[in-house]
N, C-alpha and C positions, 0 to 999 in steps of 0.2 A: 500570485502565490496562493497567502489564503483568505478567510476571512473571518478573525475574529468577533465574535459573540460576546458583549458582557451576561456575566450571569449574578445570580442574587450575592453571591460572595465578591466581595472587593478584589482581593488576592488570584482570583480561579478566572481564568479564560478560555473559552470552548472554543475549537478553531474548526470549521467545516473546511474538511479537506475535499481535494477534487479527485481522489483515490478512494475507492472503496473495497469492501469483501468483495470478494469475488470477481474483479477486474481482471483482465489479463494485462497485464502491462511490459515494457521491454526496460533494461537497464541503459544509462546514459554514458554514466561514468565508473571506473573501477577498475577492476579484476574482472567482473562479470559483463563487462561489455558488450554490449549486442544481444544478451543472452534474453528470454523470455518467460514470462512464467507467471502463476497465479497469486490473489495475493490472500494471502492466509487471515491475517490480522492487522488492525492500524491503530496506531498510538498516536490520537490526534495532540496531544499534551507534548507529545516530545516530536511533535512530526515524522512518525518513522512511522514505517510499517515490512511485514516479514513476508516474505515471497517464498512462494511451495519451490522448493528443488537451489534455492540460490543462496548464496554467503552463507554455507554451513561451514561447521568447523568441528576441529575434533575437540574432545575432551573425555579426561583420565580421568573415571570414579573410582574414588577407594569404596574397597568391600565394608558395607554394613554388617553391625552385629544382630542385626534381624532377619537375617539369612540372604540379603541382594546382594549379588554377586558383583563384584568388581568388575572394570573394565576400558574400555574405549567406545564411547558413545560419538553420534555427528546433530551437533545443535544448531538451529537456524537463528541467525545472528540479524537483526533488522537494519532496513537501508534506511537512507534518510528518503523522504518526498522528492525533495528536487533533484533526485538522481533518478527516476522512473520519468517513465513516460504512457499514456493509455491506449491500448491499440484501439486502432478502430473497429467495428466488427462487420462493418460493410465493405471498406475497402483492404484490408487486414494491415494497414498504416499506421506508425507512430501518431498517436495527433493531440496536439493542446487541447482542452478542456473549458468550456464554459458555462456558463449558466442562463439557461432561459426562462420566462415565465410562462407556463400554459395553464393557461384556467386559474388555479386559484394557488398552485406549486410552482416552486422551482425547481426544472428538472435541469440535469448535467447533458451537453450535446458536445458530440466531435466537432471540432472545427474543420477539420479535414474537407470532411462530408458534407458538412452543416446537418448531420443528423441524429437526432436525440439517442442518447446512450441510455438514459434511466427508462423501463417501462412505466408508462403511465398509468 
């Protein structure tokens, strides 16, 4: 899953997720099944993060009295983590996510492939 960090706050824990900006990744489970797409932003705190083109939904603004216009807008609603998956980008495959050490970082690698996803 993932792997908690303490930080100087008692209370606060940082969670390095194996999902980043700019991933491609595919959905697991839901509505959006099978579906693919980029990922926008990730909320390592709540583990979620929001995918370009997926789980939008509608929503009714009432008109402001500083002249924006009322309407029907489409909001992107965020997935949880363990409901994605990271394509590969060599074999263009679903694939689990790990971690390895090279030099003096830990870089993330497909399993799939066995070959490193973060640029070094």
């Amino acid at each position: 899953m993932a792997r908690f960090i303490k930080t100087k706050n008692v209370n606060e824990t940082v969670v390095k997720t194996k999902v980043k900006k700019g991933d491609e990744v595919v959905v697991l489970t839901g509505k959006e099944k099978g579906r693919r797409g980029k990922v926008v932003s990730v909320d390592s705190k709540k583990m979620k993060c929001i995918v370009e083109g997926l789980n939008e939904y509608k929503k009714h603004v009432k008109s402001q009295p500083g002249g924006q216009p009322g309407g029907i807008i489409t909001v992107a609603m965020p997935i949880h983590l363990s409901n994605l998956m990271v394509i590969d980008k060599t074999t263009g495959k679903p694939s689990r996510v790990g971690r390895r050490r090279v030099g003096d970082r830990w870089l993330r690698y497909a399993k799939v492939s066995d070959q490193l996803i973060d640029s070094e």
